[in-house]
ZAMIPA-154012 format. One record per residue (C-alpha): residue number from 1; z, y, x. Coordinates in steps of 0.1 Angstrom, whole numbers, always signed. Example, Ala and Ser with C-alpha at 12.3 -4.5 7.8 and 13.67 -1.06 7.14 Angstrom:
NODE_1_+78_-45_+123
NODE_2_+71_-11_+137
! end
This chain:
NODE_1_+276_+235_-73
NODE_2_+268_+231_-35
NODE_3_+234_+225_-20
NODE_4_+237_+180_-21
NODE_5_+251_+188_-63
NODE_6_+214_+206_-67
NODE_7_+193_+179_-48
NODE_8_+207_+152_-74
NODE_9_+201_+176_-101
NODE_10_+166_+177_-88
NODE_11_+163_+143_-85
NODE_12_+173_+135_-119
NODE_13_+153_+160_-134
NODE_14_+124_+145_-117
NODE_15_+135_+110_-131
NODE_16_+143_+92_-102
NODE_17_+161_+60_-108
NODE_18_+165_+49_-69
NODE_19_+169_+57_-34
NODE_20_+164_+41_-6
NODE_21_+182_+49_+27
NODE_22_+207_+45_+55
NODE_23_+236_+74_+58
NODE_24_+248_+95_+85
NODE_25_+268_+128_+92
NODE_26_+240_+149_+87
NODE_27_+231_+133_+53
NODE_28_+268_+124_+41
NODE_29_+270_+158_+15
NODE_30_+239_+142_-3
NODE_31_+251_+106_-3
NODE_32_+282_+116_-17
NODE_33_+270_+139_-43
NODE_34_+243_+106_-48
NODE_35_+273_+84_-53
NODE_36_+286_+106_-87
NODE_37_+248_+99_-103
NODE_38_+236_+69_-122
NODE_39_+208_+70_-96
NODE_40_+210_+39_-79
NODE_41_+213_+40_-45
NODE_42_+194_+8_-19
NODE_43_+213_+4_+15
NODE_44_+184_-9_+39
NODE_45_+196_-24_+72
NODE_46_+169_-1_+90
NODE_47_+152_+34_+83
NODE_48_+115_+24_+84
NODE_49_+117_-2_+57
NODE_50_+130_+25_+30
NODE_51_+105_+43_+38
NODE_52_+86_+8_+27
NODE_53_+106_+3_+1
NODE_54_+101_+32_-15
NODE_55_+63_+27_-9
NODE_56_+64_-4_-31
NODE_57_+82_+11_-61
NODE_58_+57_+42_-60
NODE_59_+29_+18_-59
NODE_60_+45_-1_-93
NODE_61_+55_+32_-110
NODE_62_+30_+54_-100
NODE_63_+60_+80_-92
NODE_64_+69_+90_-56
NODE_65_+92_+64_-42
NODE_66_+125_+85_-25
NODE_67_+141_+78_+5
NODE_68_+169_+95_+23
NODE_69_+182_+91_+63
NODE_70_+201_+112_+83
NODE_71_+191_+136_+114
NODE_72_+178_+119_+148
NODE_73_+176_+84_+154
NODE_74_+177_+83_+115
NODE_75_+146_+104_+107
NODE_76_+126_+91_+132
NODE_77_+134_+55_+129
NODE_78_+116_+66_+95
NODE_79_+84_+82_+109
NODE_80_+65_+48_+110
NODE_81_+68_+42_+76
NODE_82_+65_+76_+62
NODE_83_+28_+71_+87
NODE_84_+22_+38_+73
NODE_85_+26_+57_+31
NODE_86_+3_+88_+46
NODE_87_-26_+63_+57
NODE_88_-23_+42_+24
NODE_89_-21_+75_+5
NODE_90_+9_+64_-16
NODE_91_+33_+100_-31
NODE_92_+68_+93_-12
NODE_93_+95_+120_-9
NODE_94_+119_+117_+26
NODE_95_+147_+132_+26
NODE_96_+165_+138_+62
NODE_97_+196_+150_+73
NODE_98_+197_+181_+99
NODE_99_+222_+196_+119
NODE_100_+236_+229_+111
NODE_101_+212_+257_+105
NODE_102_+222_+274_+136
NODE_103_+227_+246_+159
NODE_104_+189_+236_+151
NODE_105_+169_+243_+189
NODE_106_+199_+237_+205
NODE_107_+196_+201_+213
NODE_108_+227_+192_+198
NODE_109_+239_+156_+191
NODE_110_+216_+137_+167
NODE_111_+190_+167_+163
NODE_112_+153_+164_+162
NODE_113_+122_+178_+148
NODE_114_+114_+161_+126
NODE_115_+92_+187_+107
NODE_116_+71_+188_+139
NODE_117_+74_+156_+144
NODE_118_+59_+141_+110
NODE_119_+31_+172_+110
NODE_120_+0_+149_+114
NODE_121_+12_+126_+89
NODE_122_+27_+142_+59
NODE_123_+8_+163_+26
NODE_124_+36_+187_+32
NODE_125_+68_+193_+52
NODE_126_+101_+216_+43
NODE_127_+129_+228_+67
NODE_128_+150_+239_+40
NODE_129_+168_+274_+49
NODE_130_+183_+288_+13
NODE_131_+202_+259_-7
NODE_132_+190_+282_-34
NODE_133_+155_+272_-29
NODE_134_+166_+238_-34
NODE_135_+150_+233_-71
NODE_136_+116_+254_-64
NODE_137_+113_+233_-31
NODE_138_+115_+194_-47
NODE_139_+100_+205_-75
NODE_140_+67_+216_-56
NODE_141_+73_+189_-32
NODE_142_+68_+160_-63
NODE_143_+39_+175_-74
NODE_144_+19_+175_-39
NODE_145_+31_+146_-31
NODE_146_+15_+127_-66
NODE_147_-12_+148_-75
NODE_148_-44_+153_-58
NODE_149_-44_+126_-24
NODE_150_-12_+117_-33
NODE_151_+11_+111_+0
NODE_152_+46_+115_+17
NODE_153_+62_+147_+15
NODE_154_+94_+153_+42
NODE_155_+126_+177_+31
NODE_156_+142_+180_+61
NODE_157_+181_+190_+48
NODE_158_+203_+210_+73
NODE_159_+244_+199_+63
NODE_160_+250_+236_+62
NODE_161_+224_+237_+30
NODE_162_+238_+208_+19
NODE_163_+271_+224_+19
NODE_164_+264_+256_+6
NODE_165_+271_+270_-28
NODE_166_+243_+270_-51
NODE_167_+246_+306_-75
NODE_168_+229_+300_-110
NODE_169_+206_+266_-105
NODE_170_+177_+260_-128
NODE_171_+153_+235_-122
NODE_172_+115_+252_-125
NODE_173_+95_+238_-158
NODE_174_+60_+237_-137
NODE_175_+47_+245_-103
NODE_176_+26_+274_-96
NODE_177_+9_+272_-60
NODE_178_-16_+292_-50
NODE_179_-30_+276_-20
NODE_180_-26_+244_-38
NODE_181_-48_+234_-68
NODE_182_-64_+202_-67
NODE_183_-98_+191_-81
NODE_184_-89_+164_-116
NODE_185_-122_+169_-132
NODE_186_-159_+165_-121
NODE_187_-188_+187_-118
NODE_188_-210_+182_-148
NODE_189_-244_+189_-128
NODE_190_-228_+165_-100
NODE_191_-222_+138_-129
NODE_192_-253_+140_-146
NODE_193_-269_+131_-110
NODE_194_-252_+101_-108
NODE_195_-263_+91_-144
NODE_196_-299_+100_-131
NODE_197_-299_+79_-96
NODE_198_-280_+50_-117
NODE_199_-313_+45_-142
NODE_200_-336_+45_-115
NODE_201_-316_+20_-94
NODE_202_-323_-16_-97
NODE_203_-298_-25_-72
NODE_204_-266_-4_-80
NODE_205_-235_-17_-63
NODE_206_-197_+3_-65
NODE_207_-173_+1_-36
NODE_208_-141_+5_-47
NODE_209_-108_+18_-28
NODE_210_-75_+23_-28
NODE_211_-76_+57_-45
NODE_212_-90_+37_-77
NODE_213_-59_+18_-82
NODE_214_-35_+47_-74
NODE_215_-57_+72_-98
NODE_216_-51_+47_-117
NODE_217_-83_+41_-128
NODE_218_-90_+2_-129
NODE_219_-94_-2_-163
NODE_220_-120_+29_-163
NODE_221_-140_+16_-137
NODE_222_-139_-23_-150
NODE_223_-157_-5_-188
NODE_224_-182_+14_-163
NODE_225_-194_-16_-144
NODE_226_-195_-36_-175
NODE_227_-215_-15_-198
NODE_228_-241_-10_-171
NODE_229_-238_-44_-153
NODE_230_-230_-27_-124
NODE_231_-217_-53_-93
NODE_232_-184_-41_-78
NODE_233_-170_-52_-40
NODE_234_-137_-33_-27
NODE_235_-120_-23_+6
NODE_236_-90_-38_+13
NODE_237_-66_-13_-3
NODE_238_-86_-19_-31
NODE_239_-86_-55_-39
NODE_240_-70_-58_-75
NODE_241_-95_-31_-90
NODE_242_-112_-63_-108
NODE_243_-96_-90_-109
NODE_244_-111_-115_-83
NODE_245_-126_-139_-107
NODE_246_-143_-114_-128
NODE_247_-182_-123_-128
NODE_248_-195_-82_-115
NODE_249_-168_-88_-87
NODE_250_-181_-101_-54
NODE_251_-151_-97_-30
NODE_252_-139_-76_-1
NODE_253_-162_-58_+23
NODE_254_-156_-49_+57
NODE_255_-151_-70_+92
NODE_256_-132_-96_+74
NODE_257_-144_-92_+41
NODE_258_-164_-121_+26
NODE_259_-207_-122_+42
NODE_260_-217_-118_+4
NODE_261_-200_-89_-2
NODE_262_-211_-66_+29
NODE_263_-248_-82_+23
NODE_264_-244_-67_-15
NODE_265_-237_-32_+1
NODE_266_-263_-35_+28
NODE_267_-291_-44_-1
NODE_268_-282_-22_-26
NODE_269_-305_+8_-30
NODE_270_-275_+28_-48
NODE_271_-242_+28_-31
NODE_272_-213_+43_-53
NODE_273_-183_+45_-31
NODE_274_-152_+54_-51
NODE_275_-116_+62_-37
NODE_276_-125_+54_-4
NODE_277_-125_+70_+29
NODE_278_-151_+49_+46
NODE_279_-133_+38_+75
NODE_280_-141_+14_+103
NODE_281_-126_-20_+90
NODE_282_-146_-15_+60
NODE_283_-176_+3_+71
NODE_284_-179_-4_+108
NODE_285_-216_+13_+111
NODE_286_-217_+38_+84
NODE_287_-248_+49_+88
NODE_288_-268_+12_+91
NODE_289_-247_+6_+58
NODE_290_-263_+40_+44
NODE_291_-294_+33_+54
NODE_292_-324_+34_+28
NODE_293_-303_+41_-5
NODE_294_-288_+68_-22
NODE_295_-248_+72_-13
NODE_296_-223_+87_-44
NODE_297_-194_+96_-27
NODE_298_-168_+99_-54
NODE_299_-133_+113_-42
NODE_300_-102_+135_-49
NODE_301_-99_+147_-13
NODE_302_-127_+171_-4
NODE_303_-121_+163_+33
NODE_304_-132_+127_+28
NODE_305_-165_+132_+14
NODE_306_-188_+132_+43
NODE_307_-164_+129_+67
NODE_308_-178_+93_+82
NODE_309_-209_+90_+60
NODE_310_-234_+114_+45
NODE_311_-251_+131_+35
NODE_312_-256_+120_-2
NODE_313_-245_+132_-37
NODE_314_-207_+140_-38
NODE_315_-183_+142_-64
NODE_316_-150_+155_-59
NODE_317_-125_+145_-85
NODE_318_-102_+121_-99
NODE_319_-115_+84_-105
NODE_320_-98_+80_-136
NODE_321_-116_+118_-152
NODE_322_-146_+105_-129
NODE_323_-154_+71_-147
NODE_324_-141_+88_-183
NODE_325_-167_+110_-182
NODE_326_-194_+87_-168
NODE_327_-187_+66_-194
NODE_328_-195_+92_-222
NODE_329_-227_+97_-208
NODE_330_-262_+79_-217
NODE_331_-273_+55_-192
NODE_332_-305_+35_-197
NODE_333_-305_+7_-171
NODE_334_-305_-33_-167
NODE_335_-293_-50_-136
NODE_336_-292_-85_-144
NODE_337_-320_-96_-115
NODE_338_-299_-78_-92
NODE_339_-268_-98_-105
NODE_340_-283_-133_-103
NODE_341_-293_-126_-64
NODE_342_-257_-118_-61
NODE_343_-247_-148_-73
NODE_344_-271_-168_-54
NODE_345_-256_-151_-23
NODE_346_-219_-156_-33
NODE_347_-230_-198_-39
NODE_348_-246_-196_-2
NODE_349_-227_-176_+16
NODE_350_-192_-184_+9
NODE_351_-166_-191_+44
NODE_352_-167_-232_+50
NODE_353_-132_-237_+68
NODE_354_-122_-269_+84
NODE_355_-85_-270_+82
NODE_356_-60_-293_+105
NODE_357_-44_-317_+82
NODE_358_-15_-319_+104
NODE_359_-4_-286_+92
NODE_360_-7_-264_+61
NODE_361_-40_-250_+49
NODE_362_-32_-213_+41
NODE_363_-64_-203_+27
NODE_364_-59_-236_+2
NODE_365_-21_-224_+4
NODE_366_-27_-193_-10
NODE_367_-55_-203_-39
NODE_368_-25_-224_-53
NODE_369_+3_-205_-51
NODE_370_-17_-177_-68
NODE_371_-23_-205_-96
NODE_372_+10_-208_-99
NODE_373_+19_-175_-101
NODE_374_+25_-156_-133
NODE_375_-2_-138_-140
NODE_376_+10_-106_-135
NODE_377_+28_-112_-104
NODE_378_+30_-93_-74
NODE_379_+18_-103_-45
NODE_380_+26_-89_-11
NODE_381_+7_-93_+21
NODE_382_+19_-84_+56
NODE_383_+1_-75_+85
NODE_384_-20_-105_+110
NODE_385_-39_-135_+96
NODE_386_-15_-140_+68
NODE_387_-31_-106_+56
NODE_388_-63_-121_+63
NODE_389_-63_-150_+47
NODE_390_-43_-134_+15
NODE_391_-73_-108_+9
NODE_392_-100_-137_+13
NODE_393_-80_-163_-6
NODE_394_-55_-147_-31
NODE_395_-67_-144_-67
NODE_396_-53_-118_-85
NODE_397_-56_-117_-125
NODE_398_-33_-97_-140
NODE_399_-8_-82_-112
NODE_400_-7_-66_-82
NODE_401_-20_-71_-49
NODE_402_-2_-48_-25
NODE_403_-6_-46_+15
NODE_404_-10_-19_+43
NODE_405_-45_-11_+54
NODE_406_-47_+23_+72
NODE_407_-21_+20_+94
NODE_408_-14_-15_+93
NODE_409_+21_-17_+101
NODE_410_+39_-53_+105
NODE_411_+70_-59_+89
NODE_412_+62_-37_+57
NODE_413_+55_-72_+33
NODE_414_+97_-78_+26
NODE_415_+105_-41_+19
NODE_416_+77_-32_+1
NODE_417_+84_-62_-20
NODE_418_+122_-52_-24
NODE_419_+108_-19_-37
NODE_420_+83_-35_-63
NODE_421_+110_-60_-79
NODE_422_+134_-27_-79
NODE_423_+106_-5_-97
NODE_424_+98_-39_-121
NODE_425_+126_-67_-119
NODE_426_+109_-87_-149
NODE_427_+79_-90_-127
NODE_428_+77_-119_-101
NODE_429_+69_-107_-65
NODE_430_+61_-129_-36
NODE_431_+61_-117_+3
NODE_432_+37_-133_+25
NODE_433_+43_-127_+61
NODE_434_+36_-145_+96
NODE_435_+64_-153_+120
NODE_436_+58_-121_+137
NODE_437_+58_-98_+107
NODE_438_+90_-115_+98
NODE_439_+109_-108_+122
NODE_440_+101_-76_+121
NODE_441_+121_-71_+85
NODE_442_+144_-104_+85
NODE_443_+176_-79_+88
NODE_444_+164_-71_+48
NODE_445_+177_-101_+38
NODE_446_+207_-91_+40
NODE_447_+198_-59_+16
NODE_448_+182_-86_-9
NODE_449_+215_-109_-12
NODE_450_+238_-75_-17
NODE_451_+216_-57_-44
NODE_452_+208_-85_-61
NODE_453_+170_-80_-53
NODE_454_+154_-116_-62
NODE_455_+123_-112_-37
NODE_456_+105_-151_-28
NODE_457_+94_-148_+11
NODE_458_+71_-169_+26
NODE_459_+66_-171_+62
NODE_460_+33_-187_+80
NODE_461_+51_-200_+111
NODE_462_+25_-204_+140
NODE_463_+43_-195_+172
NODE_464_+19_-168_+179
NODE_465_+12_-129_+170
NODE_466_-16_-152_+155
NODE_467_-41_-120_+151
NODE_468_-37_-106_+185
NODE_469_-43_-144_+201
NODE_470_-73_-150_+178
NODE_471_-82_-113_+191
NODE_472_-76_-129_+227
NODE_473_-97_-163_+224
NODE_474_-126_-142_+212
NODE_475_-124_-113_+240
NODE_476_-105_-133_+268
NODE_477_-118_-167_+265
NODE_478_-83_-182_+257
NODE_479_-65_-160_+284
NODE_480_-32_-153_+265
NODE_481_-9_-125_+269
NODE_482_+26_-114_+257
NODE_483_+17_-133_+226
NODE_484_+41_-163_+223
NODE_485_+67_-161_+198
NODE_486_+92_-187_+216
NODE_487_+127_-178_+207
NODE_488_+125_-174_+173
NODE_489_+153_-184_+147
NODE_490_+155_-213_+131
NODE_491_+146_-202_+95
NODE_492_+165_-227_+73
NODE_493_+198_-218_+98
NODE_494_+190_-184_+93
NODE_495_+187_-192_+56
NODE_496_+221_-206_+56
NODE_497_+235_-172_+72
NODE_498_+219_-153_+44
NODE_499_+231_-175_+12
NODE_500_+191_-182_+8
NODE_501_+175_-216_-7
NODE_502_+150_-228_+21
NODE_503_+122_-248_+18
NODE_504_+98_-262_+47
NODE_505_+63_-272_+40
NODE_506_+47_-290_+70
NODE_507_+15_-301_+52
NODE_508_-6_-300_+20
NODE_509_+4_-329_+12
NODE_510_+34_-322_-11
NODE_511_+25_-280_-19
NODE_512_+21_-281_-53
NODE_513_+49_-293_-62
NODE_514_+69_-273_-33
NODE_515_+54_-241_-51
NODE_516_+65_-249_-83
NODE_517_+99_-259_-70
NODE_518_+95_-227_-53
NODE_519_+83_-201_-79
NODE_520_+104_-219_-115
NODE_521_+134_-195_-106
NODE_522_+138_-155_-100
NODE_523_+163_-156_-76
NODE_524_+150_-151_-39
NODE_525_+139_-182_-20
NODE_526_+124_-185_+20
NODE_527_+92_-208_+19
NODE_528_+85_-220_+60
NODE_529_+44_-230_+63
NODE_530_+37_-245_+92
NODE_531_+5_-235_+103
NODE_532_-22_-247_+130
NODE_533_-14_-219_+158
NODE_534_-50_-220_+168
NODE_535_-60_-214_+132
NODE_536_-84_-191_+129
NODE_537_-86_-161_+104
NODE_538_-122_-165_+90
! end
């Protein structure tokens, strides 16, 4: 077989079902090779969203998502979304074409460096010289990028390799890396400290992250705060841990997270922070937060335990081991004064909005369509105020609540959602996005209708980058800059062009049934809101 025959092998082996990707010359050996294999293979209309896409279906699945584009434009058209997986820690594998091995530093037609280019940014890149390290090369590459902080991992593919005769392939059983060996379990001294500072604590509080859900480790966590009564808030990446009505769960720290949830964390006198690297929109003064209580730092990554916040007690390992082992541990403690203040605050404290009635009411929007939705759903948040709004308002139960937090990158809501339905079509997914955010991915409606992806999109329609002007109205006193989103399409015309059912909703007046209408059928839909441009995201 030549080199593109082994990568499929590969592939298979590692029970890939779906790629995602956009061809070119340098790439053509593997998509043809792809095109004998019952992998499926997900024409996107641009090379950042399947990077997205394949984002989504890893965050379903829990496997690395796969994407595949060729050399130059094509790999790094990619870079922002491989960027956007890296800072949301989610275990992607992109494959890019290259020119031939020894045209590469010649500055040939479509070449780039990509393996330079991505450095900062990836768990681990390949340049790929011997198609014969083909299977030793993916196989080591799925394995760093889910295990440990899982991540993106490049294979950059010269069409030489891909070309070349593979002699005797055999795909390796299990990885042996040397300079490579993550932490799974925790320290037993380190655990029994944490069992220690939790029965002295009377006001224990767990922040949760991302790495929680990706461990996964929800369920682990949820029987930990229960048997102990132990109140649990969450970044952003990590809303979905509980679900939001559960009675320990007080909501989303962080800038824009709710007052009763930050004045938890500030209060408590035992912070257990879990799966999360204490970064600025959830911890914007680490040390005030820190302040006067003891800090657990629980973590898989070494490197993010103590890097914004210490010192305190760390404990380097995966949640899921972490909260298993916790668990089989004796713990003598009673919170439920603690509890009661916390409910007190949540009462108090809660955001009073005053919505225009002249338009639609996103935060009441959102509460309702998440009624409405099954309760498994997925939902999918872009990037602006809808983002806001769907982490203060959106009540998840039983699905998923998926978004970009490190990197924030607009546009990622409709691919990531394409790449959820893919990894679970009897699931119901819903993409919210801003006008902005939209048209930043529209051109993937076109890769919903032709693979029969049934995705439902719903797009808050202010006129504005409605973050960046509420940015400006607080910093420039209404002084408004390159903001304006005059000159957008016409939705329900662009609809038409796309063979999409369109509904508008102009006010609350008629939503629920509109969302019923909206949600009674899986086949994809475009919902218009029309929302109060000054609106504001708190």
């Amino acid at each position: 077989m030549i080199g593109a025959d082994a990568i499929i092998k590969c592939l298979e082996a590692e029970g890939v079902k779906i790629v995602f990707g956009y061809p070119g010359a340098a790439i053509n050996p593997f998509y043809n090779s792809l095109s004998y294999s019952p992998i499926r293979t997900v024409l996107v209309r641009t090379e950042q969203n399947a990077a997205h896409a394949a984002s989504g279906f890893a965050r379903i699945t829990g496997k690395a998502g796969v994407c595949a584009v060729t050399s130059g434009p094509g790999a790094t058209n990619v870079i922002t979304g491989v960027a956007t997986a890296f800072a949301d820690s989610i275990p992607l594998i992109c494959l890019t074409g290259q020119v031939n091995s020894e045209l590469i530093g010649s500055d040939v037609f479509q070449e780039a460096d990509i393996t330079g280019a991505v450095e900062s940014f990836v768990k681990y890149s390949y340049l790929i010289k011997n198609a014969n390290d083909i299977p030793r090369v993916f196989k080591e590459a799925f394995y760093i990028a889910n295990t440990g902080r899982k991540g993106p991992v490049l294979i950059d593919l010269p069409v030489d390799i891909q070309n070349a005769v593979v002699k005797n392939f055999t795909y390796p059983d299990q990885v042996s890396m040397r300079t490579y060996k993550p932490t799974v379990k925790g320290h037993v001294v380190q655990i029994k400290k944490v069992i220690h500072e939790l029965e002295k604590a009377k006001k224990p509080i767990i922040c949760a992250g991302g790495g929680v859900l990706l461990s996964p480790a929800e369920a682990d966590l949820r029987q930990f705060a229960e048997n102990h009564n132990i109140p649990v808030v969450s970044t952003m990446m990590g809303i979905g841990v509980m679900p939001t009505e559960h009675p320990l769960y007080f909501g989303m720290v962080g800038n824009n997270g709710k007052p009763y949830a930050n004045r938890a964390m500030n209060e408590s006198d035992l912070l257990i922070m879990v799966g999360a690297r204490v970064a600025d929109r959830a911890v914007s003064q680490p040390d005030l937060i820190t302040a006067n209580k003891v800090l657990i730092h629980i973590d898989v990554d070494t490197a993010e335990i103590g890097k914004n916040v210490g010192p305190g007690i760390p404990l380097v390992g995966d949640a899921k081991h972490i909260f298993q082992e916790l668990t089989e541990q004796q713990c003598d403690c009673e919170h439920n004064e603690w509890i009661s203040l916390l409910e007190q605050y949540r009462e108090t404290m809660a955001p009073v909005r005053r919505p225009n009635p002249d338009y639609v009411d996103p935060a009441a929007f959102i509460r309702m369509l998440s009624r409405k939705m099954k309760s498994d759903g997925i939902y999918v948040a872009d990037v602006g105020q809808n983002q806001m709004w769907s982490c203060g308002y959106h009540i998840v139960r039983q699905g998923k609540f998926l978004t970009t937090g490190g990197m924030g990158t607009m546009g990622y809501s409709i691919p990531a959602a394409m790449g959820a339905k893919a990894a679970d079509p009897s699931k119901q997914v819903v993409a919210v996005c801003g006008d902005g955010a939209f048209q930043m991915s529209m051109m993937e409606l076109a890769t919903i209708r032709q693979h029969d992806i049934p995705v439902k999109i719903i797009v808050f329609k202010n006129n504005y980058l409605g973050l960046v002007r509420e940015l400006q109205h607080y910093s420039y006193q209404d002084h408004y800059s390159a903001v304006d989103l005059s000159g957008s399409p016409d939705l329900e015309k662009l609809s038409t062009a796309y063979d999409l059912d369109f509904v508008r909703l102009a006010t609350m007046n008629d939503a629920e049934a509109v969302i019923e209408d909206f949600l009674k059928e899986d086949k994809s839909m475009l919902m218009e809101c029309l929302i109060d441009p000054m609106d504001l995201s708190k």
